[in-house]
N, C-alpha and C positions, 0 to 999 in steps of 0.2 A: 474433438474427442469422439463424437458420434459417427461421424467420418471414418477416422481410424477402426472401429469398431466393425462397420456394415463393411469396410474393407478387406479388413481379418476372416469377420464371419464370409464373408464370402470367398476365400481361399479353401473354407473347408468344407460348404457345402453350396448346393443352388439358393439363393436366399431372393426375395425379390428387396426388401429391406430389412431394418431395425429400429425398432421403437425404445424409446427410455423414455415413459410418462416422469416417474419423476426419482433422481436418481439416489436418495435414499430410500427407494420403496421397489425391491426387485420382485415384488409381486405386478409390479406396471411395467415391465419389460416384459419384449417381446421379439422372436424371431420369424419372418413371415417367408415361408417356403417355398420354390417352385417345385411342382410338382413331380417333378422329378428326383426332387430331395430322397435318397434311400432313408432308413431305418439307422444307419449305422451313421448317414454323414449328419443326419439329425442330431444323436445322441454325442457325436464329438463337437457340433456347434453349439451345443447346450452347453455343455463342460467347459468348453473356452468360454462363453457367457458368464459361467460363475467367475473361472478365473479373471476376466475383466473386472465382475461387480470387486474384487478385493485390490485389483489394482485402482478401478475407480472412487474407490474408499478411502486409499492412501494418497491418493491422488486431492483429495477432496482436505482430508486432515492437515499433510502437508502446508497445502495452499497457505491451509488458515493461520497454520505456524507461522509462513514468511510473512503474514503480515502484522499477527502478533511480533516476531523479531524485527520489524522493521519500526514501530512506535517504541520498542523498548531502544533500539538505536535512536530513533530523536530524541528519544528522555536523557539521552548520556548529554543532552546536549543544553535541550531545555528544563525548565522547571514543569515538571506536572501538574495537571488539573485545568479543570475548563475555566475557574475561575482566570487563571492567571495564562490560558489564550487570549480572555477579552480583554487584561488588562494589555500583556504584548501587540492586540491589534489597537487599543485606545491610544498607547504611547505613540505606537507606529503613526498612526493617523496625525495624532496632534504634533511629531515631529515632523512627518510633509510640511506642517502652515507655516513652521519656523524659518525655513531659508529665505520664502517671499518676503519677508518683514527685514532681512538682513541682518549680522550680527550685531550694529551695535544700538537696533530699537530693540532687538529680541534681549537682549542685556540690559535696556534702559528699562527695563519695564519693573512696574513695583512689583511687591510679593502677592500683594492684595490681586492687582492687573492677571498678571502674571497665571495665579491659583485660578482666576476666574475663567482667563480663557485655556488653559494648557493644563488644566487640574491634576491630569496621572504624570504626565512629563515633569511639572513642576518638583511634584513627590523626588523626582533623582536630583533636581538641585541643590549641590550642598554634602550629597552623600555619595553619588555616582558620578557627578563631573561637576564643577564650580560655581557653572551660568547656565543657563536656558539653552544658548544658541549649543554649549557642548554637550550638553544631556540628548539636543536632538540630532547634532552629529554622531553621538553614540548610539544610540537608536539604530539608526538609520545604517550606521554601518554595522551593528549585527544582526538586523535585517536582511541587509545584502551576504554577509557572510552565510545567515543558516540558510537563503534562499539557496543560495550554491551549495551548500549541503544536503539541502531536501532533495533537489534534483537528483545530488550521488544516489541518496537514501531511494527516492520513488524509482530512478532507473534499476535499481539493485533487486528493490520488490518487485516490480511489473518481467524482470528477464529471468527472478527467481523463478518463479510463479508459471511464465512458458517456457522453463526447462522443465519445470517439473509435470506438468501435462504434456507435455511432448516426449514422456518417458513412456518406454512400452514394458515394462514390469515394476514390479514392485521394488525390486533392485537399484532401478534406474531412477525411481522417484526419491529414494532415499540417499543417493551419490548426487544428484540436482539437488535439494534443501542442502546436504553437510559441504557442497561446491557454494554454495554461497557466501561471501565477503563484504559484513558491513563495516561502515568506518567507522573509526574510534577516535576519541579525544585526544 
């Protein structure tokens, strides 16, 4: 973006560079001059400097949105809340141990066994699939389903995001966010 910037400005006057200390505080911006810079290509480089701070503003907002839009698309998918991340990672986990064991010791095993070693997996036995070994085939395969959807999901966010900085008005940052396409159930 800083790039694009020193590039602009320097179309419209001699600049040697451009500073952006920090880019919600356009009192830390700066445009540094060759001496030869007139009065007049000054005062039109300052002007395009504003209008950048308002594109880089939107630029900045935007972002934030794709990536709030993109948790609110895993949520059409998962269940929310951190607690039940760690249960989805505990299951996942305890259903890896299940296929070394093979189906029919991971079925042989008592409820007691079972609860001891498999505690959150064991929880779907009974209500989400019948036996041990199926609760961690189901696991496991919508694991593998949402991984292939996080990928749509994070490629979706990460190509939103440099269209939308890669936009040179405010126009073009707002046609980049409404151009974006998440999935749905």
């Amino acid at each position: 973006m800083l790039a694009n910037l020193t590039e602009a400005m320097s179309k419209i006057a001699p600049i040697i560079g451009v500073s952006i200390g920090r880019l919600d505080d356009r009192s830390t911006w700066r445009i540094d001059y060759h001496d030869e810079a007139t009065p007049e290509q000054r005062a039109a480089a300052e002007a395009a400097m504003a209008s950048w701070s308002e594109l880089a503003s939107r630029i900045e907002e935007y972002a934030g949105k794709v990536d709030s839009d993109a948790e609110s698309a895993r949520l059409r998918f998962i269940t929310p809340g951190a607690g039940m991340v760690l249960t989805y990672q505990e299951k996942f986990g305890q259903a890896q141990g299940v296929p070394a064991m093979g189906e029919q010791a991971a079925n042989a095993m008592s409820q007691e066994d079972r609860e001891a070693q498999f505690p959150t997996l064991s929880a779907s036995v009974g209500i989400e699939a019948p036996t041990l070994w199926d609760a961690a085939q189901l696991v496991l395969q919508k694991y593998t389903e949402f991984a292939q959807l996080s990928l749509v999901i994070e490629r979706t966010r990460l190509a939103g995001k440099a269209a939308i900085k890669a936009a040179s008005d405010v126009q073009g940052v707002r046609a980049a966010y409404e151009a974006i396409a998440w999935p749905t159930p």
